[in-house]
Structure formats: structure tokens, C-alpha cells
N, CA, C and O atoms as a GROMACS GRO file, in nm:
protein
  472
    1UNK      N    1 -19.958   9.381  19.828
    1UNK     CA    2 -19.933   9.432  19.960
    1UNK      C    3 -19.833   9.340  20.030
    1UNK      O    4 -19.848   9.218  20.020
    2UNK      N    5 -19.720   9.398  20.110
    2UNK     CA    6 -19.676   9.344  20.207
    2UNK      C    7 -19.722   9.197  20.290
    2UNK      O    8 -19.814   9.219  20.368
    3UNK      N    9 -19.683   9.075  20.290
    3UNK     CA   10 -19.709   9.017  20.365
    3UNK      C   11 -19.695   9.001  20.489
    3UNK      O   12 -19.753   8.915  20.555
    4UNK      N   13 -19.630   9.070  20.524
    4UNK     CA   14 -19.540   9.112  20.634
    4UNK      C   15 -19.619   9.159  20.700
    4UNK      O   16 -19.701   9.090  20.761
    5UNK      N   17 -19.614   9.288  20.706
    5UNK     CA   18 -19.725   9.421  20.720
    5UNK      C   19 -19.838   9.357  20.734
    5UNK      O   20 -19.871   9.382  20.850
    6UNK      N   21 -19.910   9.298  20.692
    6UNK     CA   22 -20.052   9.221  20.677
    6UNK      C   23 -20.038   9.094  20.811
    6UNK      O   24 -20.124   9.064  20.894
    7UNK      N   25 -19.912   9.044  20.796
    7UNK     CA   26 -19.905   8.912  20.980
    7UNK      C   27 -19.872   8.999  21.076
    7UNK      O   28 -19.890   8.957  21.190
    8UNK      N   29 -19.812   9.146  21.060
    8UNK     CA   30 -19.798   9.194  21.183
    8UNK      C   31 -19.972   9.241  21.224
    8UNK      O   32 -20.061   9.205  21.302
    9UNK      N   33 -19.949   9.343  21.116
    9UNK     CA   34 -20.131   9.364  21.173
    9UNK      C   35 -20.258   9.268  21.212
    9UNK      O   36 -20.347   9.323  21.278
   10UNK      N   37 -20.271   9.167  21.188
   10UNK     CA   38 -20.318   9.055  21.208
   10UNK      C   39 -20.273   9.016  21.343
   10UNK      O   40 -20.375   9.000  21.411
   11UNK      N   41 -20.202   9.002  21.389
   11UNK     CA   42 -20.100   9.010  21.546
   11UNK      C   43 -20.187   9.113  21.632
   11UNK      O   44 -20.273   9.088  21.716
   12UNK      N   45 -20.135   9.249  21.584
   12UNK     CA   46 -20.187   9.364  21.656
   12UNK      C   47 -20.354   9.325  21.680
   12UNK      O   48 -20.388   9.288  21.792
   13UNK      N   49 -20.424   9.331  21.604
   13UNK     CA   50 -20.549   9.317  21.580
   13UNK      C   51 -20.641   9.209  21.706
   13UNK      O   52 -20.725   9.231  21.793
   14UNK      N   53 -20.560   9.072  21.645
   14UNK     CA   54 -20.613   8.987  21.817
   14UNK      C   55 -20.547   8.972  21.921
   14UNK      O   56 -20.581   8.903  22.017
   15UNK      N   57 -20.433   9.045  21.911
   15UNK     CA   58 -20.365   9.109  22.066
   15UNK      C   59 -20.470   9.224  22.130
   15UNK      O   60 -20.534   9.226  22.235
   16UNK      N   61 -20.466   9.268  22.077
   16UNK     CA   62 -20.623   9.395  22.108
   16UNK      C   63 -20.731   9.344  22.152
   16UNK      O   64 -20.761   9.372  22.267
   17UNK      N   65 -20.808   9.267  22.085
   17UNK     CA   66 -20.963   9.221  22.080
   17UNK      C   67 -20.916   9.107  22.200
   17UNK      O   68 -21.012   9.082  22.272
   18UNK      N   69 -20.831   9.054  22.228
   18UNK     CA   70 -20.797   8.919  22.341
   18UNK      C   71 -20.779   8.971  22.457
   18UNK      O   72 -20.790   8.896  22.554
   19UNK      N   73 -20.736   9.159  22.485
   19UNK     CA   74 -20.658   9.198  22.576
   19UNK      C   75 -20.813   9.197  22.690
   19UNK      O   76 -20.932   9.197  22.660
   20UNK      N   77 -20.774   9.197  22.769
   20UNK     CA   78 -20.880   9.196  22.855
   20UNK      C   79 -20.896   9.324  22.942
   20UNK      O   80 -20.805   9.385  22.998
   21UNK      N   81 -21.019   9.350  22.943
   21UNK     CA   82 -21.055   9.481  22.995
   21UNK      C   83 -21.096   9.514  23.137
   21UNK      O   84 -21.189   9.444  23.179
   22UNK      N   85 -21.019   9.659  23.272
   22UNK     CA   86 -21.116   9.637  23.372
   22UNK      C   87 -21.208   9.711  23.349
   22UNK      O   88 -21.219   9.805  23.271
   23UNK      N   89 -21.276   9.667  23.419
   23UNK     CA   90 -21.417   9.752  23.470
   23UNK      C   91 -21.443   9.818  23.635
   23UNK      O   92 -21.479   9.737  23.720
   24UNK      N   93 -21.431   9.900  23.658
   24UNK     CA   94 -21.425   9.958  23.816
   24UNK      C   95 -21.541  10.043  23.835
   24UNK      O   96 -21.596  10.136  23.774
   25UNK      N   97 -21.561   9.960  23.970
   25UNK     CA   98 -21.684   9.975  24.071
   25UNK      C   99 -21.702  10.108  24.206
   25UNK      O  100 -21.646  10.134  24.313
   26UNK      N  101 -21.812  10.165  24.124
   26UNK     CA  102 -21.830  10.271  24.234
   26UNK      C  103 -21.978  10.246  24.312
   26UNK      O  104 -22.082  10.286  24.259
   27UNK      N  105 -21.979  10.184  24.430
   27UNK     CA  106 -22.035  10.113  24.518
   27UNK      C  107 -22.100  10.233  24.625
   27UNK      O  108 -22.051  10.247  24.737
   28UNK      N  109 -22.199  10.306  24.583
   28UNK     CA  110 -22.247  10.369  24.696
   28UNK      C  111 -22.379  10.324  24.801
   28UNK      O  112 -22.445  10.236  24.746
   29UNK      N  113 -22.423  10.356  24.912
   29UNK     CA  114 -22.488  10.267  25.034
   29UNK      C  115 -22.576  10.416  25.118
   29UNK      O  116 -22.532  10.508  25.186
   30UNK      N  117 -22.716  10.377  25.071
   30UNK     CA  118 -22.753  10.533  25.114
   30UNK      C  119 -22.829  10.508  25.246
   30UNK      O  120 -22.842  10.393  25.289
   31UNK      N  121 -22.872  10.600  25.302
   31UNK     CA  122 -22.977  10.564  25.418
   31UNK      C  123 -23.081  10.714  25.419
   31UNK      O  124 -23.066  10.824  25.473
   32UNK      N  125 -23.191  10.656  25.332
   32UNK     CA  126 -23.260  10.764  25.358
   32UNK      C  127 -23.316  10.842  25.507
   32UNK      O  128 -23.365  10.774  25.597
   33UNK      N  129 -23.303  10.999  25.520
   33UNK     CA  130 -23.377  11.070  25.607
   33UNK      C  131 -23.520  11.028  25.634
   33UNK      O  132 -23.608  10.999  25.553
   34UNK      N  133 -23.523  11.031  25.781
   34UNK     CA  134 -23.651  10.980  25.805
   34UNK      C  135 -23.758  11.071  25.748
   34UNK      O  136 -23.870  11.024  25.733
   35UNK      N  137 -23.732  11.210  25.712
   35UNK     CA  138 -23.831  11.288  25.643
   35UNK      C  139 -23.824  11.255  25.469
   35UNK      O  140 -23.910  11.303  25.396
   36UNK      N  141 -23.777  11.219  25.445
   36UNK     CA  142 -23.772  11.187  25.296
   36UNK      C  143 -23.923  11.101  25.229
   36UNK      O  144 -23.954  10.984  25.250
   37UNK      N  145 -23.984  11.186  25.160
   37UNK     CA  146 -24.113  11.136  25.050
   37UNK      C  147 -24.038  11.034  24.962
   37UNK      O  148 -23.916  11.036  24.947
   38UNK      N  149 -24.114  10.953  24.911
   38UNK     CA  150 -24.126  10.878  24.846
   38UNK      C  151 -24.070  10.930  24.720
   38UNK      O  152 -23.955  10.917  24.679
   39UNK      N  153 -24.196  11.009  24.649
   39UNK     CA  154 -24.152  11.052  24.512
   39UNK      C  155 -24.006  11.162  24.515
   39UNK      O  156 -23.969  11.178  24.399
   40UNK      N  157 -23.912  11.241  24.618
   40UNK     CA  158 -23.814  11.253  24.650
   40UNK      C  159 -23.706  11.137  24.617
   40UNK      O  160 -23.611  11.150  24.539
   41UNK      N  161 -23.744  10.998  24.708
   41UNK     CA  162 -23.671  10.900  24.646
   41UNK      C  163 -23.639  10.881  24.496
   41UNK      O  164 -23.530  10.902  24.443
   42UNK      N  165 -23.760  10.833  24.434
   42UNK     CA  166 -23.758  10.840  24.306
   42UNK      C  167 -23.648  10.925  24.237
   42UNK      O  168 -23.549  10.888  24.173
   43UNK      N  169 -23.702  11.084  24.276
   43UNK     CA  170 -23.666  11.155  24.185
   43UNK      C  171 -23.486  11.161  24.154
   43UNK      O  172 -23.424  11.206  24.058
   44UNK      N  173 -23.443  11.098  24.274
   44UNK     CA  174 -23.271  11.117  24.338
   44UNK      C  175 -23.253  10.981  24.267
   44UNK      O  176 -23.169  10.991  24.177
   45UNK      N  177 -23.301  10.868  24.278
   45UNK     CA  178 -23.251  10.756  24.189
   45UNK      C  179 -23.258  10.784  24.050
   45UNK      O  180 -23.152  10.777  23.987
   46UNK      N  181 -23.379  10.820  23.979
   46UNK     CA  182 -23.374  10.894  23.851
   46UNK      C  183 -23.284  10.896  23.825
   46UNK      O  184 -23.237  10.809  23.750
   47UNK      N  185 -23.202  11.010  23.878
   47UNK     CA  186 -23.058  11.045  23.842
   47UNK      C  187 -22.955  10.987  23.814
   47UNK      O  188 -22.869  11.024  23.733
   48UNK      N  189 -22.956  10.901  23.873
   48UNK     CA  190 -22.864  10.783  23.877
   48UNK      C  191 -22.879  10.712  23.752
   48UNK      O  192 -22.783  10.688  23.678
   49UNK      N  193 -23.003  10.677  23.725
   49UNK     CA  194 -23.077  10.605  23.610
   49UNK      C  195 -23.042  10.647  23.470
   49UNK      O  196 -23.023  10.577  23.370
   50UNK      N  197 -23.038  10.783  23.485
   50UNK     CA  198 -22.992  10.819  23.351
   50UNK      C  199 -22.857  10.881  23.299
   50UNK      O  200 -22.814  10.906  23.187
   51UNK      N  201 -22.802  10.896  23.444
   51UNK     CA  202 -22.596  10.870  23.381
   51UNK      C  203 -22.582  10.834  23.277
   51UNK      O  204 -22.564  10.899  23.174
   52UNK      N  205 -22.590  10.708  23.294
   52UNK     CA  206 -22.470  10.636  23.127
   52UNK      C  207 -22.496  10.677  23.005
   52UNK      O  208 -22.441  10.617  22.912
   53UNK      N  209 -22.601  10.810  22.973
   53UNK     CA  210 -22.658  10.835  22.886
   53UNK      C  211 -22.530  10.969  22.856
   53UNK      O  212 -22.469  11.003  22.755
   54UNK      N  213 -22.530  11.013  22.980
   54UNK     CA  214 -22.463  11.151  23.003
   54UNK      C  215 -22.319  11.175  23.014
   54UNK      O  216 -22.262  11.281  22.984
   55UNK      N  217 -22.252  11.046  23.070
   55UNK     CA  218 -22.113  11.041  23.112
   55UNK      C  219 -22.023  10.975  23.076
   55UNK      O  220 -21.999  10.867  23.129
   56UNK      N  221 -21.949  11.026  22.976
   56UNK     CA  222 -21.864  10.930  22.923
   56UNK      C  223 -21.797  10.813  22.992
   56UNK      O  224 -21.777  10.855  23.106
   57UNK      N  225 -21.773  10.749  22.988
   57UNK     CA  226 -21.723  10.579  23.052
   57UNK      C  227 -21.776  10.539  23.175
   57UNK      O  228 -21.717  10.480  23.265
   58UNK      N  229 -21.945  10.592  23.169
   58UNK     CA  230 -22.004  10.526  23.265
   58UNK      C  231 -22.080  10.432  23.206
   58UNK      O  232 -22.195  10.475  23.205
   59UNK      N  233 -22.074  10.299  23.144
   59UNK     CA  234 -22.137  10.200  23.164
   59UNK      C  235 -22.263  10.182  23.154
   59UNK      O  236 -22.347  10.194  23.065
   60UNK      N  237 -22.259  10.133  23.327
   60UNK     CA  238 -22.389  10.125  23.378
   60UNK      C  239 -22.418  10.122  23.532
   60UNK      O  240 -22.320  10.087  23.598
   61UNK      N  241 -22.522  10.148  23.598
   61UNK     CA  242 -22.578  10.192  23.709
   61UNK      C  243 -22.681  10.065  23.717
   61UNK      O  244 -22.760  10.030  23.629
   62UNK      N  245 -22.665  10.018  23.820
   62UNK     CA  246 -22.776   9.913  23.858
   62UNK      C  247 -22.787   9.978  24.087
   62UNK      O  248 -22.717  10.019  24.179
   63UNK      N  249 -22.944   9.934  24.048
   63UNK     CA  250 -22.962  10.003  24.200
   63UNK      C  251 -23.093   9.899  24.257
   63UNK      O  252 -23.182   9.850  24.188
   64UNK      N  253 -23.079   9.889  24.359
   64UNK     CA  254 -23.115   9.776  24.448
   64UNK      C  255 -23.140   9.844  24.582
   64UNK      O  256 -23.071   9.939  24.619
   65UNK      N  257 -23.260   9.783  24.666
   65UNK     CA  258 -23.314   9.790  24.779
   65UNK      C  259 -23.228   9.703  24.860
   65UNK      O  260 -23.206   9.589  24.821
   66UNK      N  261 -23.172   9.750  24.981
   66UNK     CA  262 -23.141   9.659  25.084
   66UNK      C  263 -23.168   9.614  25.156
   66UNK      O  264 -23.190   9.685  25.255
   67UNK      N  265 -23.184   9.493  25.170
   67UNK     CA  266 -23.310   9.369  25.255
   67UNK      C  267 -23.267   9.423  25.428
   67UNK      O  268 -23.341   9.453  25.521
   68UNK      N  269 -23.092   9.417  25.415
   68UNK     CA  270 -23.060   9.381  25.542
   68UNK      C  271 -22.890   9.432  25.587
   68UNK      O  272 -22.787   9.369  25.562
   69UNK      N  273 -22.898   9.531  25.642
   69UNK     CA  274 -22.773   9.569  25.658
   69UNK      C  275 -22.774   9.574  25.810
   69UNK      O  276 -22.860   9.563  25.898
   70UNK      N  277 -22.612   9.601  25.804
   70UNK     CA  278 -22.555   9.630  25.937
   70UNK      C  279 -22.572   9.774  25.976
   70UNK      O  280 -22.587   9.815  26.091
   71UNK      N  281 -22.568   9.829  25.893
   71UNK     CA  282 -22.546   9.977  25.937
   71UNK      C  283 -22.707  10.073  25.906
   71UNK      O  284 -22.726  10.195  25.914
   72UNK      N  285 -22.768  10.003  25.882
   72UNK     CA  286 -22.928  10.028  25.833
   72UNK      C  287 -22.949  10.128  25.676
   72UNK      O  288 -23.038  10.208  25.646
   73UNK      N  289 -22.830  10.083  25.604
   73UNK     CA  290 -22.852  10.190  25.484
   73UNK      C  291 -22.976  10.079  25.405
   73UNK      O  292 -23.007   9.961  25.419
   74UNK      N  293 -23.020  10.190  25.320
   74UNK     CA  294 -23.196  10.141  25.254
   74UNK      C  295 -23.175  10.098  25.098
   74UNK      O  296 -23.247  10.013  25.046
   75UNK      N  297 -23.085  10.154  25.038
   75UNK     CA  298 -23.026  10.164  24.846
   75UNK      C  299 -22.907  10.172  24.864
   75UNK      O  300 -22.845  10.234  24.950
   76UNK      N  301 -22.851  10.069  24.731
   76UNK     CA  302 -22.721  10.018  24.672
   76UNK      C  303 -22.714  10.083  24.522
   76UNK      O  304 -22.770  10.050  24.418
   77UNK      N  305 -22.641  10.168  24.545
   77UNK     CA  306 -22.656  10.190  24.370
   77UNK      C  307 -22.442  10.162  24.338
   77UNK      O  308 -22.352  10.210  24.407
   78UNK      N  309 -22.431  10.093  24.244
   78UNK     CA  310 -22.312   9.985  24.190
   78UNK      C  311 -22.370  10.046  24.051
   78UNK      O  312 -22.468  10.016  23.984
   79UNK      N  313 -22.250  10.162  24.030
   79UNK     CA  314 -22.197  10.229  23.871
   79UNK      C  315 -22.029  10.150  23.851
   79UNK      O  316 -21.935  10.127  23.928
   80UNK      N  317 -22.054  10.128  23.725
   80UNK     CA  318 -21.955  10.035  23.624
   80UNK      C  319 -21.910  10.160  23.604
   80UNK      O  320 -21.991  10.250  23.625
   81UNK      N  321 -21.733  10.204  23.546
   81UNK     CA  322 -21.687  10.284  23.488
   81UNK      C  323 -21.603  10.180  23.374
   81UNK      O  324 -21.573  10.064  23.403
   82UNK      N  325 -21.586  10.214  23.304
   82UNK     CA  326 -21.462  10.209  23.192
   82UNK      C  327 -21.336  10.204  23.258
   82UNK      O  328 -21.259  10.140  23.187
   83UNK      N  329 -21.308  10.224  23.311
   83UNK     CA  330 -21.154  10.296  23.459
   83UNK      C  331 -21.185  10.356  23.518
   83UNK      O  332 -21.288  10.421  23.498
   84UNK      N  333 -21.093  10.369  23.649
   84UNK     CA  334 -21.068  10.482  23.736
   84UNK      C  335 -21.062  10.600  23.706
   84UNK      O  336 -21.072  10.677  23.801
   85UNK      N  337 -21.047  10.651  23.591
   85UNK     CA  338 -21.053  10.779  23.523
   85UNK      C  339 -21.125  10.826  23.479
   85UNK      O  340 -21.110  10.941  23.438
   86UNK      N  341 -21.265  10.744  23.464
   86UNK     CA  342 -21.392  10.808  23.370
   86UNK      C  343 -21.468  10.854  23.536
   86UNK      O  344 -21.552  10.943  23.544
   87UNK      N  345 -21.408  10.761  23.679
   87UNK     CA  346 -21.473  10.776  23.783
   87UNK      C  347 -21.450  10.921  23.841
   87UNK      O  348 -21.533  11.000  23.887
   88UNK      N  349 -21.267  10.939  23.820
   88UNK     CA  350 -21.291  11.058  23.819
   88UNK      C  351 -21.295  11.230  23.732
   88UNK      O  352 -21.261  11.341  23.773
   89UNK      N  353 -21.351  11.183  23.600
   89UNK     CA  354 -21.428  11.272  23.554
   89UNK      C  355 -21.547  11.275  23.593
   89UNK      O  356 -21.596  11.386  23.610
   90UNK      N  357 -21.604  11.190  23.611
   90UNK     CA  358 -21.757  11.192  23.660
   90UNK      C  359 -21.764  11.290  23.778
   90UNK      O  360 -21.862  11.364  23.775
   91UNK      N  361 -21.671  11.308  23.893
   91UNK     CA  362 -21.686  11.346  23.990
   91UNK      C  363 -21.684  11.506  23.990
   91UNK      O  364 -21.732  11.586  24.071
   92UNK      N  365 -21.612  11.524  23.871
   92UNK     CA  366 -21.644  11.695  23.861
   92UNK      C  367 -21.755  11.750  23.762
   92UNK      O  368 -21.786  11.869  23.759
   93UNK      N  369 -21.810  11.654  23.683
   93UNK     CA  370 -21.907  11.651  23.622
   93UNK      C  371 -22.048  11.727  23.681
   93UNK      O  372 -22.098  11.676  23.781
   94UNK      N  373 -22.111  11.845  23.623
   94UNK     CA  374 -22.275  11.859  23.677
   94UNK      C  375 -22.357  11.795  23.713
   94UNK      O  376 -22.409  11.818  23.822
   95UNK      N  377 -22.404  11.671  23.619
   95UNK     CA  378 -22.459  11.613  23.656
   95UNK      C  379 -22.437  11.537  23.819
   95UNK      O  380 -22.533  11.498  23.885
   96UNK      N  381 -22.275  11.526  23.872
   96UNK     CA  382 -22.270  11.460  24.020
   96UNK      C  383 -22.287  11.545  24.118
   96UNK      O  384 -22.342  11.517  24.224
   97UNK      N  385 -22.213  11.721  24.069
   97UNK     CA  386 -22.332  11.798  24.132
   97UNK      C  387 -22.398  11.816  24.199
   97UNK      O  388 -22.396  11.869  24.310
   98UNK      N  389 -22.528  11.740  24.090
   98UNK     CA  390 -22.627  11.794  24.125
   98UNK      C  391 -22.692  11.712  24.179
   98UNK      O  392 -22.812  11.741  24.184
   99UNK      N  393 -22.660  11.594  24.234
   99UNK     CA  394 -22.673  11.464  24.304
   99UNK      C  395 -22.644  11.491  24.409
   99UNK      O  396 -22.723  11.484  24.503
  100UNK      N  397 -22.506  11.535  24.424
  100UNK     CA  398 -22.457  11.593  24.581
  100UNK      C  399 -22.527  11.678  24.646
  100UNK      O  400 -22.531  11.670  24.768
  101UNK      N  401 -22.609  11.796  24.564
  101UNK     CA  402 -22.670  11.888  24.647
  101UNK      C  403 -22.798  11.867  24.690
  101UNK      O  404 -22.852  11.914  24.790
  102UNK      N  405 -22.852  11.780  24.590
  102UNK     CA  406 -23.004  11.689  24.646
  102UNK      C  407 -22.994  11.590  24.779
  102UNK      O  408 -23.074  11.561  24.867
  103UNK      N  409 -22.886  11.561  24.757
  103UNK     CA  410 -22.836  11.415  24.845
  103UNK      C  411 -22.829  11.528  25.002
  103UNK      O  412 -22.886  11.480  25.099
  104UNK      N  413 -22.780  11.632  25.017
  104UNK     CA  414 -22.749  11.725  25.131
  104UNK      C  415 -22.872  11.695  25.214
  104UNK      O  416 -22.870  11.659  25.332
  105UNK      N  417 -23.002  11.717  25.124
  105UNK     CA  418 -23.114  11.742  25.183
  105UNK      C  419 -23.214  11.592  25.227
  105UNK      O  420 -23.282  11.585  25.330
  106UNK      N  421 -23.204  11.480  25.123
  106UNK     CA  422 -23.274  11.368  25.194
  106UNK      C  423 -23.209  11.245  25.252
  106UNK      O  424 -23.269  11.165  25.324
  107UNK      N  425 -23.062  11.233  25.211
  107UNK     CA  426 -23.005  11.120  25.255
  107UNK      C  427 -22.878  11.103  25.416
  107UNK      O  428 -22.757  11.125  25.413
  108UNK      N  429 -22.945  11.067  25.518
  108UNK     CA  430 -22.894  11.089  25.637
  108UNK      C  431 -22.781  11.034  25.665
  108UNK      O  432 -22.717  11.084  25.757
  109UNK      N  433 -22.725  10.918  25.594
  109UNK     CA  434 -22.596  10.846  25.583
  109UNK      C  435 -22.555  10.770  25.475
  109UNK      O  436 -22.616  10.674  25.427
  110UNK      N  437 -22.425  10.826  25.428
  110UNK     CA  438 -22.402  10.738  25.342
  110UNK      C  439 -22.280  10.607  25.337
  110UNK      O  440 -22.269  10.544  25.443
  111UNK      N  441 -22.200  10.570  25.234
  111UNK     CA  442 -22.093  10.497  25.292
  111UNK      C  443 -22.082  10.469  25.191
  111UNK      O  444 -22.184  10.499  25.130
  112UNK      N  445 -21.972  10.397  25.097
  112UNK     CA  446 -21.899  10.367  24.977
  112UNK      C  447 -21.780  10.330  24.948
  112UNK      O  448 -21.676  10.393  24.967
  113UNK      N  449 -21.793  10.228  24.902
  113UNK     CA  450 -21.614  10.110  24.828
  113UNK      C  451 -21.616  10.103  24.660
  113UNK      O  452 -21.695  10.125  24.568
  114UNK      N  453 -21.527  10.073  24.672
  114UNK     CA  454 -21.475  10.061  24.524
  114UNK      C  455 -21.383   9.943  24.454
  114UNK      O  456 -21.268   9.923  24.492
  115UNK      N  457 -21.414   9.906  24.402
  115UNK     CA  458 -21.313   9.747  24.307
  115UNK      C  459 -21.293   9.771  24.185
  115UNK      O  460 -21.354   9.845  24.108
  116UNK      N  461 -21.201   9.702  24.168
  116UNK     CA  462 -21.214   9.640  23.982
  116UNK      C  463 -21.235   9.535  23.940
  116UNK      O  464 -21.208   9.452  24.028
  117UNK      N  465 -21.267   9.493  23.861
  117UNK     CA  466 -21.288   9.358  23.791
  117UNK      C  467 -21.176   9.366  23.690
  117UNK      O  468 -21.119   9.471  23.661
  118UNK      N  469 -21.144   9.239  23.636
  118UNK     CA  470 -21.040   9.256  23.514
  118UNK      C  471 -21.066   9.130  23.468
  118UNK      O  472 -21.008   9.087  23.368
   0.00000   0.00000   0.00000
């Protein structure tokens, strides 16, 4: 074989594996309805919970109680994408949907930012 061919690919190979990857942040901030049940809660984080199973270049979903805000929202849920592009496939996706139309009914304010890491 080529030696050649064999130091270029070798090149290519840990130019690739060295390149560094982002990761972008979809940062949402909920404030539950004062009528909102408990197991309601649940059932709307659920959802969240089991994305990365469902959506291509979603990562991961981590979700957190908020001790203490300014604006009195109650849950942090911080989804990882692959890129900006898996964020917005996700957004026409069923599964977000069907988040949105649950969300109509128990969550009274929301609010949301976005970053990358690299």
C-alpha cells in the first residue's frame, strides 16, 4: 500500500478526532400555574426526560428546581443539542408539539436563552 495515502489518512484521522465539537444550549425557565397538580408536573417533565431517546442530536436534558429567581419561575430544564440544527429540527418535531400544547394549559410563564459551548 501507498505510504503516502496511509500519512495522509493518518493526518485526516487525528485532525477529526482533535477537532473540537459545539454543543448548544436550549435553556428553558417555567413558572408553574397556580392550578397545576403535582402529578401534572411530573407528567410535563416526563417529557422532557425522555427526548434524547426520541430526537436525533438531542443529547441530553437535565432539569432542576429553582431555589431562587427573579422573575419567580419554579423549573430549569437545559437540553444539549449536537448544533443549532438538531435544535431546530426538534422544534417541528411531535414530540415538541406535544409539549407545547400541554404547556398551554399548566405553565403560566415562561422565558428562555440559548449558548454554545465549543
Amino acid at each position: 500500500m501507498n505510504k503516502g495515502f496511509i500519512y495522509i489518512f493518518l493526518i485526516f484521522c487525528c485532525s477529526t478526532a482533535c477537532q473540537k465539537r459545539t454543543e448548544f444550549h436550549h435553556v428553558l425557565l417555567y413558572t408553574w400555574s397556580e392550578v397545576t397538580e403535582t402529578h401534572e408536573k411530573e407528567a410535563f417533565l416526563e417529557l422532557f426526560e425522555n427526548l434524547p431517546s426520541k430526537i436525533e442530536g438531542l443529547e441530553n436534558v437535565s432539569i432542576a428546581k429553582v431555589e431562587n429567581s427573579v422573575d419567580g419561575h419554579d423549573v430549569v430544564v437545559d437540553m444539549t443539542f449536537q448544533s443549532k440544527t438538531f435544535l431546530k429540527n426538534y422544534q417541528n418535531h411531535p414530540n415538541h408539539q406535544k409539549i407545547e400544547h400541554l404547556a398551554d394549559k399548566i405553565i403560566r410563564d415562561y422565558s428562555y436563552f440559548q449558548y454554545a459551548l465549543k
